[in-house]
N, C-alpha and C positions, 0 to 999 in steps of 0.2 A: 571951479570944481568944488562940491562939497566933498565936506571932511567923513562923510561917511562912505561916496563912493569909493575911497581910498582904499577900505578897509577891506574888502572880497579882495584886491589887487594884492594888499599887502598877506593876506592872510594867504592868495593861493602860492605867491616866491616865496612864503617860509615852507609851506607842503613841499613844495617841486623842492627846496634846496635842500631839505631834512631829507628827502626820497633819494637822493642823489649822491647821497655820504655812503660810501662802501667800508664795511668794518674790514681791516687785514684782518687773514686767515693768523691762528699763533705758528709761532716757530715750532718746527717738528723737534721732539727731545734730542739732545744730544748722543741717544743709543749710536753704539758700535755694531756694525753689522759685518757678516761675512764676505766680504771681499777680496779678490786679489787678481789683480793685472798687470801685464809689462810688456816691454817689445821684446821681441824675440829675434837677433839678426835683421830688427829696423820691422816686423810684423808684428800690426797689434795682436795680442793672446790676451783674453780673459777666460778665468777658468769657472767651468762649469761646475764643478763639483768641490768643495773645499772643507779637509780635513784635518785633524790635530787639534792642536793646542799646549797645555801646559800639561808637562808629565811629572810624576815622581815614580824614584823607582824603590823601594823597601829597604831590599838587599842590598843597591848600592850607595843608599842611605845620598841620594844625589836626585836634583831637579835639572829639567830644560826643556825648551823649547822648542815643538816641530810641528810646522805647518806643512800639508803634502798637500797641492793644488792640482788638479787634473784638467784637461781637454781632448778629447777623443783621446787617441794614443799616445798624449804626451802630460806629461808631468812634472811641475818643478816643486822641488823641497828645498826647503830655509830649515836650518838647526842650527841654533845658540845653547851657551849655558849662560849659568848667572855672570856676575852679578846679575839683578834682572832690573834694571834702569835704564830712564834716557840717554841717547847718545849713538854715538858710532858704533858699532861693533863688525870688527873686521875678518871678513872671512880670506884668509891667505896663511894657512896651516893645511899640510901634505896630512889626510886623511880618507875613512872609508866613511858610506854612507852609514846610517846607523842599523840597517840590517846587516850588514855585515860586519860592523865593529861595535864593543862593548858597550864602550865610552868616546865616540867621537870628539873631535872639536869643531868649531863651528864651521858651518859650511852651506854653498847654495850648491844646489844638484838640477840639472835637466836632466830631464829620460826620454828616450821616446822607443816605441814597441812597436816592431813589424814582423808580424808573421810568427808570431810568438817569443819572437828574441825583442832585450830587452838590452837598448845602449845606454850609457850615462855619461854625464860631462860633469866633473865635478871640479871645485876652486880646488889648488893646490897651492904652493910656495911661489909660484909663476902667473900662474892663475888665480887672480884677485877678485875680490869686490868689499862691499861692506851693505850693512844693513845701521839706517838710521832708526833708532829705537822712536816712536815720537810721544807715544803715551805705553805704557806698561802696570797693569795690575794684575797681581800675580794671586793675588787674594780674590778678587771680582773675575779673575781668568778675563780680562782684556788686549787685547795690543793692537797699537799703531803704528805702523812702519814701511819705509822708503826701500828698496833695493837697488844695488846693479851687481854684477859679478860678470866677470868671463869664466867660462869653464873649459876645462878640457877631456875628451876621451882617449883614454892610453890604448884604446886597440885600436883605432881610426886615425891617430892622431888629427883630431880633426876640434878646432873652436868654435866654441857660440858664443854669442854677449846676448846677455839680460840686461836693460837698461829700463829706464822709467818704470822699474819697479816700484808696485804701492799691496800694501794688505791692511785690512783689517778683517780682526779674527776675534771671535768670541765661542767659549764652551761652558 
């Protein structure tokens, strides 16, 4: 074989094998986006609409946090106070929602609305959960975080569990 037929051969396996190289796409930024999901008594719920964030109030010279996530006629809220850091924070303190009380303590709440009436189940002293904090800026208004809780309704007496709760929330 001559040394120049070589050369068309060798020249088109560099074309075909340059042709062939796929560049990776880059990695999407690491933004925070609105989200939040969990089970609801073992049903997936993701919520459609998702509300809150980081509040301060003037008057009572006090911050915290409330996320209000909706699904047609059901609704779950997460309320913390500071500190405002990673970690557990546990919601199992006897309280109201924060439309009806001043200065709550932390707490997860289910709702759901029929016919105009409006139930809640919320953690109490009996009725537990916690919320893992996983990123927190309170300055950049971000958060990441884990839930579960059980709650309860004092007119129904009736329980729900929230498990494999997740949010991420941005304002």
């Amino acid at each position: 074989m001559k040394p120049l037929s070589i050369l068309p051969v060798l020249l088109s396996a560099i074309i075909i094998s340059g042709c062939s190289c796929k560049k990776e796409p880059p990695l999407p930024s690491p933004a925070i986006g609105n989200k939040f999901s969990c089970k609801v008594n073992g049903q997936d719920w993701i919520a459609t609409d998702i509300q809150g964030g980081f509040y301060y109030s003037s008057i009572e010279n006090k911050y915290w946090v409330y996320i209000y996530a909706s699904k047609g006629n059901e609704s779950i809220d997460i309320y913390f106070n500071p500190p405002f850091q990673t970690g557990i924070k546990q919601l199992n303190k006897n309280t109201q929602t924060w439309f009806y009380a001043v200065s709550p303590k932390d707490y997860g709440n289910f709702a759901k609305s029929i016919n105009g009436y409006r139930s809640d189940w919320i953690t109490d002293s009996l009725h537990i959960g916690s919320i893992n904090v996983l990123s927190i800026d309170d300055i950049g208004k971000t958060l990441k975080c884990s839930f579960s809780f059980t709650a309860f309704n004092s007119q129904t007496n009736d329980v729900i569990n929230i498990t494999n709760g997740y949010l991420e929330k941005s304002n």
